[in-house]
C-alpha atoms as a printed R data frame, in Angstrom:
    type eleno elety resid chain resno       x       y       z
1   ATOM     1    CA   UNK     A     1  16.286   6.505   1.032
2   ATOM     2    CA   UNK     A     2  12.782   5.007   0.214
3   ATOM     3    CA   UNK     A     3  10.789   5.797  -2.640
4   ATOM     4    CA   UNK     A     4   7.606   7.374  -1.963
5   ATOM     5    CA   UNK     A     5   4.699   5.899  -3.742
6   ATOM     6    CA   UNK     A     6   1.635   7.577  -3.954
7   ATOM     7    CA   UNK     A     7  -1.524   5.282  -5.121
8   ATOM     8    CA   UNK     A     8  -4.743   7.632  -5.496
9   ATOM     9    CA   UNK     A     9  -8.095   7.475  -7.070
10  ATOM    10    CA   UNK     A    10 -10.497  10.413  -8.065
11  ATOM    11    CA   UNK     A    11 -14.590  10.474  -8.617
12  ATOM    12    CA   UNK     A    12 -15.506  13.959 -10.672
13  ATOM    13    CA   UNK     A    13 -19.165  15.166 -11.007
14  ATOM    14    CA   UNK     A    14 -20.095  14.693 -14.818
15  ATOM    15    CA   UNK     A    15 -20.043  17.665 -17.357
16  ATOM    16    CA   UNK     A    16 -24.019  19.001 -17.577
17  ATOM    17    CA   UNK     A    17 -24.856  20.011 -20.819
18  ATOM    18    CA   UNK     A    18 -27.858  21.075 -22.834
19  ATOM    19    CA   UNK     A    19 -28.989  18.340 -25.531
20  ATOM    20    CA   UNK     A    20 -32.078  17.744 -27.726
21  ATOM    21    CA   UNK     A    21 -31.247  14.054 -28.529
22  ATOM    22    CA   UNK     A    22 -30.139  10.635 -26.419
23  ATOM    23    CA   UNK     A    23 -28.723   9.192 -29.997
24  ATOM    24    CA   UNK     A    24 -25.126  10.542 -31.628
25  ATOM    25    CA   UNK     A    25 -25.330  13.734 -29.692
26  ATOM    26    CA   UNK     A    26 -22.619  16.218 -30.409
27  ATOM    27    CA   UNK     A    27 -22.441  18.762 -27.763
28  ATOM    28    CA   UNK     A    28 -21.045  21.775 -28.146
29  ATOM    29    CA   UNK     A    29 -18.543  24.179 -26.042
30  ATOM    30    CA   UNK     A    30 -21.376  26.363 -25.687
31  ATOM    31    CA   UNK     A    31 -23.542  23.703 -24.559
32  ATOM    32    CA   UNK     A    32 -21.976  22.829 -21.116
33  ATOM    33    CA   UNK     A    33 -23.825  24.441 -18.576
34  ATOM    34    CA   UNK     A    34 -21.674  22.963 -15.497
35  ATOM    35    CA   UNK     A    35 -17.846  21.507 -16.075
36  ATOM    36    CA   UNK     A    36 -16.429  19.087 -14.026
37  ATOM    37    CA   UNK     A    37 -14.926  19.113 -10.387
38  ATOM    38    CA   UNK     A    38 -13.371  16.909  -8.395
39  ATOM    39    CA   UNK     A    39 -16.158  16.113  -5.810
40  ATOM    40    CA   UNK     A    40 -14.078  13.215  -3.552
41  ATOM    41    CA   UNK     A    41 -10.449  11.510  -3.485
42  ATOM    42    CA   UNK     A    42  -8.642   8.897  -1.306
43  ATOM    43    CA   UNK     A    43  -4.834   8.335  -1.167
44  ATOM    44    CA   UNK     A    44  -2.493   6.270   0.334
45  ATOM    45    CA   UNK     A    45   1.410   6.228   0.898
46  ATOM    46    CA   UNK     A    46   2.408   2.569   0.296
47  ATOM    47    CA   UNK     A    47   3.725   0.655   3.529
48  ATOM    48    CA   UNK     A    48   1.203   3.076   5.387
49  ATOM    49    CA   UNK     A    49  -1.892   2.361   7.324
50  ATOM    50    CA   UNK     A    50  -3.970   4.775   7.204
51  ATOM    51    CA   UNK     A    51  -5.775   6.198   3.866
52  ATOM    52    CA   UNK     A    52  -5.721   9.804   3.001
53  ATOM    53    CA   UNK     A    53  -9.929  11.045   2.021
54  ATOM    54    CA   UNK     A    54 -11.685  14.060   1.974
55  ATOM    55    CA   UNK     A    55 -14.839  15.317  -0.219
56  ATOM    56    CA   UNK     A    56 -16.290  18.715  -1.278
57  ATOM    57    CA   UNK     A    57 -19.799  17.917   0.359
58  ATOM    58    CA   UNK     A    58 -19.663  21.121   2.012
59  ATOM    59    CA   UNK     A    59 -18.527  22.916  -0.297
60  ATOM    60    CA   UNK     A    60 -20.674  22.672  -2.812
61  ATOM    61    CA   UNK     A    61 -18.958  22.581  -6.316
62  ATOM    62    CA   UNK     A    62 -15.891  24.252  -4.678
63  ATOM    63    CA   UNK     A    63 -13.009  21.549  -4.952
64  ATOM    64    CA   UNK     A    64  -9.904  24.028  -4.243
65  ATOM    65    CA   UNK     A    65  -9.176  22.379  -0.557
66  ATOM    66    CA   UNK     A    66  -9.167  19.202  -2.724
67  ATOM    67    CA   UNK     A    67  -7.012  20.234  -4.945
68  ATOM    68    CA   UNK     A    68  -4.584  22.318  -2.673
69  ATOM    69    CA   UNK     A    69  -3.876  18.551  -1.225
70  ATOM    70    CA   UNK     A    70  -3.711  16.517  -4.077
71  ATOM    71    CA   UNK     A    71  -1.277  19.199  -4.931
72  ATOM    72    CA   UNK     A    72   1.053  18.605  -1.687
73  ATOM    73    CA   UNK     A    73   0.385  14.916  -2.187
74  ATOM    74    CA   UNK     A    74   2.008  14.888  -5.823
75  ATOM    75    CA   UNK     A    75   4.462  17.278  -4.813
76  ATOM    76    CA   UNK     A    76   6.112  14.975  -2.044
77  ATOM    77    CA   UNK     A    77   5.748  11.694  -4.533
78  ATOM    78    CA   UNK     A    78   7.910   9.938  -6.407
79  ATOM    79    CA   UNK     A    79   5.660   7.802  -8.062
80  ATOM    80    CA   UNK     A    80   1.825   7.944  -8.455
81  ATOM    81    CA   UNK     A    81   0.212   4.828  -8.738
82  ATOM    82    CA   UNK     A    82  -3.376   4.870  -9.944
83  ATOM    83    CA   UNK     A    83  -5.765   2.518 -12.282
84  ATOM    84    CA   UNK     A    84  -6.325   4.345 -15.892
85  ATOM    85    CA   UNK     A    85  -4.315   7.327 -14.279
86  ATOM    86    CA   UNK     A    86  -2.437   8.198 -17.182
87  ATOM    87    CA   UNK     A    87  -5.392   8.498 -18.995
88  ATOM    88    CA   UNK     A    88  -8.058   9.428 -16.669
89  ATOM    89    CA   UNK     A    89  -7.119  10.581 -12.965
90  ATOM    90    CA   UNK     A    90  -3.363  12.422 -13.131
91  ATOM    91    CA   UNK     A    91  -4.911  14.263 -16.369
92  ATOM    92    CA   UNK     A    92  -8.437  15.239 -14.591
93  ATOM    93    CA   UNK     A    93  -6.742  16.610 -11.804
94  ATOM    94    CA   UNK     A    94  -3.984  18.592 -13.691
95  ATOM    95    CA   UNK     A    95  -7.077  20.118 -15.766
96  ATOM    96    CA   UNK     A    96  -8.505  21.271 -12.364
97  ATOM    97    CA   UNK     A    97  -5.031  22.294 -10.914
98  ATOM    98    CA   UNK     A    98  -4.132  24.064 -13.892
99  ATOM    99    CA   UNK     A    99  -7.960  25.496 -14.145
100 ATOM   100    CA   UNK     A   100  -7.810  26.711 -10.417
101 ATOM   101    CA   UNK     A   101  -4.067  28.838 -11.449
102 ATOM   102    CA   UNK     A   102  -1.861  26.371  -9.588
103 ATOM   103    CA   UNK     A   103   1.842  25.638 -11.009
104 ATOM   104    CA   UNK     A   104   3.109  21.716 -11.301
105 ATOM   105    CA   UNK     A   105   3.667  19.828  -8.325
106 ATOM   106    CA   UNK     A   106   7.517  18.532  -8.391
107 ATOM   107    CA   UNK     A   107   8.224  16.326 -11.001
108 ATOM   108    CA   UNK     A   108   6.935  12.326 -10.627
109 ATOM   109    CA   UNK     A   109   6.600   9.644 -12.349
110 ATOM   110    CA   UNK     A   110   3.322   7.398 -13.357
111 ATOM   111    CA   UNK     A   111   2.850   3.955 -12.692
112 ATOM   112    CA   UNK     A   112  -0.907   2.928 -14.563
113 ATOM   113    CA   UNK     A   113  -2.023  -0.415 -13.530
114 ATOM   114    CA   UNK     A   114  -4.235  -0.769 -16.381
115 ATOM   115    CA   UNK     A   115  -1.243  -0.174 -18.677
116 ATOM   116    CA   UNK     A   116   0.323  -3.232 -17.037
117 ATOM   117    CA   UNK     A   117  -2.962  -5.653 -17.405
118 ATOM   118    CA   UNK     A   118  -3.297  -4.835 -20.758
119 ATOM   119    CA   UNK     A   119   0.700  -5.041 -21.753
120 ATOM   120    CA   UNK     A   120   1.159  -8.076 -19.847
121 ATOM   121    CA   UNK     A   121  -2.012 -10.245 -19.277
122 ATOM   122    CA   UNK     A   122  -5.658 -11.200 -21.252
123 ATOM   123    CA   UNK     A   123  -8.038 -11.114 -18.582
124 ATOM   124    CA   UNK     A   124 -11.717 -11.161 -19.813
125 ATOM   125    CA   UNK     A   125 -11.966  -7.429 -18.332
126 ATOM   126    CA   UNK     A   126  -9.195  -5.046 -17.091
127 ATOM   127    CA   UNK     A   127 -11.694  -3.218 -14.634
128 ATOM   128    CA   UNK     A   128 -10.467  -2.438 -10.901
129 ATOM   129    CA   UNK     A   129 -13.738  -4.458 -10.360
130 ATOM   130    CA   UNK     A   130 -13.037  -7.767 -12.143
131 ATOM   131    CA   UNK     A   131  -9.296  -7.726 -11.478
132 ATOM   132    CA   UNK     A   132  -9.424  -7.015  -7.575
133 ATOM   133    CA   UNK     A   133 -12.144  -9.708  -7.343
134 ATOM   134    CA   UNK     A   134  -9.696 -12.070  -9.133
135 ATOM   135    CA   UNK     A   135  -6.996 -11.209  -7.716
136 ATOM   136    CA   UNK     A   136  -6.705  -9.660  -4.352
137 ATOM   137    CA   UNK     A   137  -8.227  -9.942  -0.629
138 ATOM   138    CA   UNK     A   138  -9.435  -6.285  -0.632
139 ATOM   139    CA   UNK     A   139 -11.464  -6.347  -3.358
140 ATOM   140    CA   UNK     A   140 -13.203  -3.143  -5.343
141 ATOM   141    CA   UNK     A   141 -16.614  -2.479  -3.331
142 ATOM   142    CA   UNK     A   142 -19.828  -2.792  -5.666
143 ATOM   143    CA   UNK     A   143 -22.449   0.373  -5.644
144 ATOM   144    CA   UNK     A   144 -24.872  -0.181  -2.323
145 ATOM   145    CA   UNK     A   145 -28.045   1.580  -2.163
146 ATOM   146    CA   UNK     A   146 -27.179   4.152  -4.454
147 ATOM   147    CA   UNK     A   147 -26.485   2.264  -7.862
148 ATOM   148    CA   UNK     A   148 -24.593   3.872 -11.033
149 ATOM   149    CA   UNK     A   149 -25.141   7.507 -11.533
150 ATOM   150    CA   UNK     A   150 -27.895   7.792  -8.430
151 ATOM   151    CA   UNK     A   151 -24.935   8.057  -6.004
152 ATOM   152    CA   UNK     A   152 -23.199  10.714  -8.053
153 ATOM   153    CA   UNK     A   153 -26.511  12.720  -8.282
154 ATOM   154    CA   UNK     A   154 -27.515  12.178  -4.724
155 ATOM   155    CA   UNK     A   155 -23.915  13.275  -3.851
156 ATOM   156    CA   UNK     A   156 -24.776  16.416  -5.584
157 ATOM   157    CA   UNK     A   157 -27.974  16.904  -4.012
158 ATOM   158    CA   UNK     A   158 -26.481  17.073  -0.908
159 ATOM   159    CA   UNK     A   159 -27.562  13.513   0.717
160 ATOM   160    CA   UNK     A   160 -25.305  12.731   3.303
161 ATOM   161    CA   UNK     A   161 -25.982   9.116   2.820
162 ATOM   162    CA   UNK     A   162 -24.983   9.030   0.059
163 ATOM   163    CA   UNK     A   163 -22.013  10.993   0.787
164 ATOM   164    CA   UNK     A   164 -21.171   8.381   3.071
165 ATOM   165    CA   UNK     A   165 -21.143   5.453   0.736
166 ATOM   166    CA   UNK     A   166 -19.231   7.216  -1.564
167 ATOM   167    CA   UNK     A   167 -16.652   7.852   0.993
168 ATOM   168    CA   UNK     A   168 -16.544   4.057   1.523
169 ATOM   169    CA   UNK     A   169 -16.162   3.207  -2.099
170 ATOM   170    CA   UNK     A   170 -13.397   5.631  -3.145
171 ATOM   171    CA   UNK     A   171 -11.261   4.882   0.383
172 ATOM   172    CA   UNK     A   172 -11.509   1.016  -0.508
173 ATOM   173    CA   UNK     A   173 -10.646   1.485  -4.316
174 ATOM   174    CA   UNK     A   174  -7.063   2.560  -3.539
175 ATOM   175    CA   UNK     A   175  -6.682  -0.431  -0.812
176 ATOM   176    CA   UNK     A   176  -7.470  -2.750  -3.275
177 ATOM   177    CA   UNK     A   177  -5.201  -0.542  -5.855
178 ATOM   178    CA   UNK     A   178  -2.562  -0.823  -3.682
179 ATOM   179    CA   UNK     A   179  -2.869  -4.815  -3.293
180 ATOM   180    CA   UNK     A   180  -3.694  -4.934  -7.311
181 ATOM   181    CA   UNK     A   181  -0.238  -3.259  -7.776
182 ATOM   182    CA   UNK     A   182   1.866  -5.587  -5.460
183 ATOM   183    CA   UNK     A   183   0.277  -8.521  -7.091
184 ATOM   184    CA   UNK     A   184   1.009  -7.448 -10.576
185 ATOM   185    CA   UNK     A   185   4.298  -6.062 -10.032
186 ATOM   186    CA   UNK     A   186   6.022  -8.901 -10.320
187 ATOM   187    CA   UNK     A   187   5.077  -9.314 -13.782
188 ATOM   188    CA   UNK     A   188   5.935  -5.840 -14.824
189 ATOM   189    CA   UNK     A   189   8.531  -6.225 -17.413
190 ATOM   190    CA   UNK     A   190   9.359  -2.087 -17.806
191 ATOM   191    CA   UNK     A   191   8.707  -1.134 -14.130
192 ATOM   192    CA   UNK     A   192  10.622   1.811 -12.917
193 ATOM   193    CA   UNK     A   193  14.120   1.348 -10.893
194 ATOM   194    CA   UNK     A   194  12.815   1.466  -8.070
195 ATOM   195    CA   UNK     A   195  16.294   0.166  -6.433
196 ATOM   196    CA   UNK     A   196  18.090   3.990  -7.715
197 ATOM   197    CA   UNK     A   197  16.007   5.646  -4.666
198 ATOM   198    CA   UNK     A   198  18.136   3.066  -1.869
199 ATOM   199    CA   UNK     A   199  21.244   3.497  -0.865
200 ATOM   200    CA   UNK     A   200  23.999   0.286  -0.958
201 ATOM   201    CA   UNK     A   201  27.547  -0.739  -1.884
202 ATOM   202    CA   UNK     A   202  28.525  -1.641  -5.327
203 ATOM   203    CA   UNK     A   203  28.700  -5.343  -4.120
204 ATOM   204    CA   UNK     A   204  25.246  -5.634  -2.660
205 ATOM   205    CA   UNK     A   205  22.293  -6.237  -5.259
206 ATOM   206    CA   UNK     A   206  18.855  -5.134  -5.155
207 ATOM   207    CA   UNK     A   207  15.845  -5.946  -6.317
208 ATOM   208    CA   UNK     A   208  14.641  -3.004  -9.135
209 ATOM   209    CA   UNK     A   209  11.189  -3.470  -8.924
210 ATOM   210    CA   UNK     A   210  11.079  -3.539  -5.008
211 ATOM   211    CA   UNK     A   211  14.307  -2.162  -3.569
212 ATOM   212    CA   UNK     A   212  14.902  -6.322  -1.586
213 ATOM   213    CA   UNK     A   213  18.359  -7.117  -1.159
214 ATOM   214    CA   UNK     A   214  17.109 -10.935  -1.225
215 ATOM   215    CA   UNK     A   215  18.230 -11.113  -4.658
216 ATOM   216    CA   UNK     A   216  19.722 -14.717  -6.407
217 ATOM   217    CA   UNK     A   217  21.634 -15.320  -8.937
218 ATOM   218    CA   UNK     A   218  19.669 -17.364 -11.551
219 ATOM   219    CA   UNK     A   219  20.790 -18.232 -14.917
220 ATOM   220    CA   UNK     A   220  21.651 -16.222 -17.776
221 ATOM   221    CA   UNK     A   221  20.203 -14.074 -20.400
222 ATOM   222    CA   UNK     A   222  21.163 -14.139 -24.192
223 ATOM   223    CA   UNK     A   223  20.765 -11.591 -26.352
224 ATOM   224    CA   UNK     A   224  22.169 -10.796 -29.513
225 ATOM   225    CA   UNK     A   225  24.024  -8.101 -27.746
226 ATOM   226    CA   UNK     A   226  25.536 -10.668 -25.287
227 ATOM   227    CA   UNK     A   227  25.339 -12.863 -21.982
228 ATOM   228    CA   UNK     A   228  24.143 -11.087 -18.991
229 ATOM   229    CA   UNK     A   229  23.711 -12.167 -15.384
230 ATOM   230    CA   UNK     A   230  20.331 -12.857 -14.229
231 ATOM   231    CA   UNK     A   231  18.202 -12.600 -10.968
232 ATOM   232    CA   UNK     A   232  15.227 -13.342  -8.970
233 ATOM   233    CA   UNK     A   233  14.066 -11.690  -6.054
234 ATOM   234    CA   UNK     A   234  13.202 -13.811  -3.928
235 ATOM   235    CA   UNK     A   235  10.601 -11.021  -2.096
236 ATOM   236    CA   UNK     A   236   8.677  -9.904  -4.966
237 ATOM   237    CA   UNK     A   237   9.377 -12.632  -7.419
238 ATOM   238    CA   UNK     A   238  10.281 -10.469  -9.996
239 ATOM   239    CA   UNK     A   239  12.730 -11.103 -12.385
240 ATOM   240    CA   UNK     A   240  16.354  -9.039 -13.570
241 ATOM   241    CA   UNK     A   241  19.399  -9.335 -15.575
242 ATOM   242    CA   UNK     A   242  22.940  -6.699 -14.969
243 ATOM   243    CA   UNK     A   243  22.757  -4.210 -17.177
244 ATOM   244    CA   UNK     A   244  26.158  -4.560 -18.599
245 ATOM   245    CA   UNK     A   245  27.612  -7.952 -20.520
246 ATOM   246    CA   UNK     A   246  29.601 -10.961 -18.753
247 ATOM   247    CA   UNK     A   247  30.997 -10.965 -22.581
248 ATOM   248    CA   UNK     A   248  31.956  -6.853 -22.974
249 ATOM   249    CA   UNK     A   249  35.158  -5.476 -21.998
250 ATOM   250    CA   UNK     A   250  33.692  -3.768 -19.106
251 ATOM   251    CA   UNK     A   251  32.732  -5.752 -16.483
252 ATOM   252    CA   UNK     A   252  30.643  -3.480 -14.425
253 ATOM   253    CA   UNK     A   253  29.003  -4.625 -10.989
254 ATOM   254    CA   UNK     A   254  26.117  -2.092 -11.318
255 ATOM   255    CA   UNK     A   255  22.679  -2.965  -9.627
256 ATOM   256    CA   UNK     A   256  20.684  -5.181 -12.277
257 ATOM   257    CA   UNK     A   257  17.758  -3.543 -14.546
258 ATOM   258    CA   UNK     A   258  14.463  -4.403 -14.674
259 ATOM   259    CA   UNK     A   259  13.301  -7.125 -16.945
């Protein structure tokens, strides 16, 4: 078995509201003239190819074909990778999923990139921009001839070349969120077992962040609960100790954890 790990990124219209002040504005419920929908996303199956897009720009502010396959998406993943997803994308599109009457996708689990630059890492920002730009080959595309909020509102007015650069900069934000993720994941001390979705005998080791039976054994790690067996994968580079003590009674040949 292989994991299947969905990365995905979202752009929603903004809310529109009705305000008599630029300066500490509180708006309220009844205020909102237009809520948000999702107007484009792009996806991507790691290990594949091709990138998953489609936009509402004929639709109008219609987004259920959106969501119908963000919903089929989730429901085949195991993990969804996306930048500020915890916070921002997976809980956007539940709103709208949950707004539009559909039940959960099958369970999955989250895997926030942001989370990991700011656990693990001081970089100067923790933008896709700045980090992609530092740090991978397929870097985060920078607004064209539509700058800021003009492509969103050009988007909305219908401009289909605007449409068209938007399409462009959401497909290449999960490439490079894709790339941002192998590069950090390494370094990701609390990563998910990713080595419980592959199938081996008890004496073969694997990797836990990436599933590589290129595994070594390197050192030891002491803890005040005892010694434990240590690893490095030699594909990722990540790091990995047994779970269970050279020093307890049980000496258990279980694939190591993630450290």
């Amino acid at each position: 078995m292989e994991p299947k790990i969905l990365f995905i990124d979202i752009e929603t219209s903004p809310t529109f509201a009705a305000v008599w002040s630029l300066f500490k504005t509180n708006v309220g419920v009844d205020m909102i003239e237009d809520d948000f929908f999702i107007m484009s996303y792009s996806a991507k199956w790691m290990g594949d190819s091709g990138v998953i897009y489609d936009d509402c720009r004929n639709t109008s502010e219609d987004d259920m074909v959106l969501l119908r396959q963000i919903h089929n998406l989730f429901d085949q993943a195991d993990f969804v990778v996306a930048h500020n997803g915890d916070k921002f994308d997976i809980k956007k599109i539940n709103s709208r999923l949950l707004m539009a009457g559909f039940e959960p996708p099958a369970p999955y689990r989250t895997i926030d990139t942001l989370k990991i630059a700011k656990k693990h890492f001081g970089f100067v920002s923790n933008k896709l921009q700045y980090l992609t730009d530092r740090l991978c080959t397929h870097k985060k595309l920078a607004h064209g001839k539509y700058p800021g909020y003009t492509l969103w509102s050009e988007c909305l007015k219908g401009n289909e070349e605007a449409w068209e650069e938007m399409k462009e900069y959401n497909i290449m934000d999960v490439i490079s969120l894709e790339e941002l993720y192998l590069v950090m994941r390494p370094w990701y001390s609390t990563h998910p077992v990713i080595s419980m979705y592959k199938e081996s005998d008890e004496e073969t080791k694997l990797c836990p962040k990436c599933g590589s039976t290129h595994v070594h054994r390197r050192g030891y790690a002491r803890t005040n609960g005892g010694i434990y067996q240590r690893y490095k994968c030699m594909s990722c580079g990540g790091w990995s100790r047994d779970r269970y003590s050279e020093t307890g009674k049980e000496q258990n040949q279980l694939r190591p954890s993630s450290q």
